[in-house]
Structure formats: structure tokens, C-alpha cells
N, C-alpha and C positions, 0 to 999 in steps of 0.2 A: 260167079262160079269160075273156077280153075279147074287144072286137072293135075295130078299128083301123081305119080309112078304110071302115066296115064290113065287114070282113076279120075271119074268127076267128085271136086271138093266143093265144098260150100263152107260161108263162114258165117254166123249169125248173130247179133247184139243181143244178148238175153238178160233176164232181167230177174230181181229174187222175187219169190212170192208166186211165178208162171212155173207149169209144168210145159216143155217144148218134144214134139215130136214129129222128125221127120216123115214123109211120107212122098212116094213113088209109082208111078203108074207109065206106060209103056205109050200109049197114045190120049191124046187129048178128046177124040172121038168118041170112046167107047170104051170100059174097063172101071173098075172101081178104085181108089186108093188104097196102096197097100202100104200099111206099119212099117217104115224099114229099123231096125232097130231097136232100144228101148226106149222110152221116155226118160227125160231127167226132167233134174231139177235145175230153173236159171239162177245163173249168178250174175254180179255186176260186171260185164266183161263180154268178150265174143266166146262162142265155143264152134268148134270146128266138125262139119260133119264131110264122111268121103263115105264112097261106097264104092265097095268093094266087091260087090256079086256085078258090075256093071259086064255088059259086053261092051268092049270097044270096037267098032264105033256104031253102036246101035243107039238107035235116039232115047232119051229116056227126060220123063219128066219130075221136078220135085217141085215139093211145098213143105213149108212146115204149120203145122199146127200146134197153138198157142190155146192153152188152157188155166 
């Protein structure tokens, strides 16, 4: 993870044939995962995710989910 215009970036190896979708939650404790974004489609290559609703510098967690 990097940060980009001070923006948290993620970059991720994806793959054809998987649907990939980010997802975001504010503490580890307590809260559900939230969708950030749409789902794609992987290709053979990375693709780049940032987000942009981030407060900086408020902690924030990500995962992606692989379908």
C-alpha cells in the first residue's frame, strides 16, 4: 500500500476468469465490510485501486475479495 495525492493506493495481481472487489471497513473490532467501489473483471496484469472518500489521516482498513 502507497499513498497517492495523499490518497491510500493499493495495487493488486489479478487474474482472467476472477471477479475482484475491494472492500473497506474503519476498524478491525467492530463494523461490517463495505463495497468500496465496483466490482471488475481480472485481467492478466495488476490493476490499481485508491480511494478517494479516505479521510487523511484516519486509519482505514482494506481487503479485496476474490470471486
Amino acid at each position: 500500500m502507497a499513498r497517492v495525492n495523499g490518497r491510500p493506493a493499493l495495487q493488486a495481481i489479478t487474474r482472467p476468469g476472477y471477479t475482484y472487489q475491494l472492500q473497506v471497513r474503519d476498524s478491525l473490532d467492530a463494523g461490517d465490510w463495505t463495497n468500496h467501489g465496483q466490482p471488475f473483471e481480472g485481467a492478466a496484469g495488476t490493476h490499481d485501486f485508491s480511494d478517494e472518500s479516505a479521510v487523511v489521516p484516519a486509519r482505514r482498513f482494506y481487503r479485496i475479495v476474490v470471486q
